[in-house]
C-alpha positions as CSV (number, residue, x, y, z in Angstrom):
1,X,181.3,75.1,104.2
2,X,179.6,73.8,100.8
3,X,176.1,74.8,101.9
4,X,177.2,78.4,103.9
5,X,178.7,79.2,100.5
6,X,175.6,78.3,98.9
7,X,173.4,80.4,101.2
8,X,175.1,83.6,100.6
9,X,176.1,82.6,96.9
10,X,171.7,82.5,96.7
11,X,171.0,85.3,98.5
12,X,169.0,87.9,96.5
13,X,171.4,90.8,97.2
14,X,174.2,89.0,95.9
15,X,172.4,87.7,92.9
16,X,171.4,91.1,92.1
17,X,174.9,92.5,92.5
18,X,175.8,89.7,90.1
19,X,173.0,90.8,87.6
20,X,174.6,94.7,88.2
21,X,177.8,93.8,87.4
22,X,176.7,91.2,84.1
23,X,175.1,94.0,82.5
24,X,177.9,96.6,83.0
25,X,180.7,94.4,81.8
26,X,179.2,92.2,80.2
27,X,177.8,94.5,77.7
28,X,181.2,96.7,77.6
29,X,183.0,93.3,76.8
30,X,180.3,92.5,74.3
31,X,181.1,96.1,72.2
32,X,184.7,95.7,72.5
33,X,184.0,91.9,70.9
34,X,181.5,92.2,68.9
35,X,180.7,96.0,68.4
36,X,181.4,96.1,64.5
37,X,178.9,94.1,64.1
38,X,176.4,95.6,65.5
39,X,176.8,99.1,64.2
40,X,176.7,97.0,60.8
41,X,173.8,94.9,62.0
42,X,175.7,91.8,60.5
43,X,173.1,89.6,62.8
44,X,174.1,86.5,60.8
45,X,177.9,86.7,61.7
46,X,177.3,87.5,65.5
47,X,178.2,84.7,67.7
48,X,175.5,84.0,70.4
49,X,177.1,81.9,72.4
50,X,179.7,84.7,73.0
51,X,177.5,87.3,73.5
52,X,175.6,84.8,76.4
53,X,179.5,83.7,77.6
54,X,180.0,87.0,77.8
55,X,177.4,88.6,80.2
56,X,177.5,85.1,82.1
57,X,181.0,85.1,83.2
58,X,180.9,88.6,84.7
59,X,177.8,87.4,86.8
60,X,179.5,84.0,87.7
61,X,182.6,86.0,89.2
62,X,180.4,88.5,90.9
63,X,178.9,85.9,92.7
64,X,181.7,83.7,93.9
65,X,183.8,86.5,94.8
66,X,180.9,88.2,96.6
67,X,180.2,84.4,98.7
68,X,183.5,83.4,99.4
69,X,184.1,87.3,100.8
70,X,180.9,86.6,102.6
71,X,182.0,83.2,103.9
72,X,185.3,84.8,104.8
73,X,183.7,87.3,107.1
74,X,181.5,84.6,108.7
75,X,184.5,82.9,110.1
76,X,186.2,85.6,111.1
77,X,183.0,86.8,112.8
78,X,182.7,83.8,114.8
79,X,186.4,83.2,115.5
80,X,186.3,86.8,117.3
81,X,183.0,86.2,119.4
């Protein structure tokens, strides 16, 4: 199962859709966070590993959810041929 969720967690259209979703989120969670600072450009108080945390998680999510769906329908596929 390990290496079929690999294959689709690979795949380019699910790594894109993971990319999609990273930016949208991902930057909406990173103005909710973070905005104040950078309407104020206060680079020196912005935390960069939040700002990569948060467009990361999004696309880690995307893609698990979008392989184990993926996965899911594979079995069900070959349980009903």
């Amino acid at each position: 199962m390990q290496s079929t969720f690999m294959k689709f967690a690979l795949r380019p259209a699910t790594v894109k859709k993971g990319l999609m979703v990273s930016l949208v989120v991902g930057t909406v969670l990173n103005v909710i966070n973070q905005g104040d600072l950078f309407i104020y450009q206060k680079w020196e108080s912005l935390s960069f590993f939040k700002l990569f945390l948060t467009y990361v998680t999004p696309f880690l999510v995307s893609v698990y959810s979008t392989a184990t769906a993926l996965v899911n329908f594979a079995k069900v596929e070959k349980y009903n041929t």
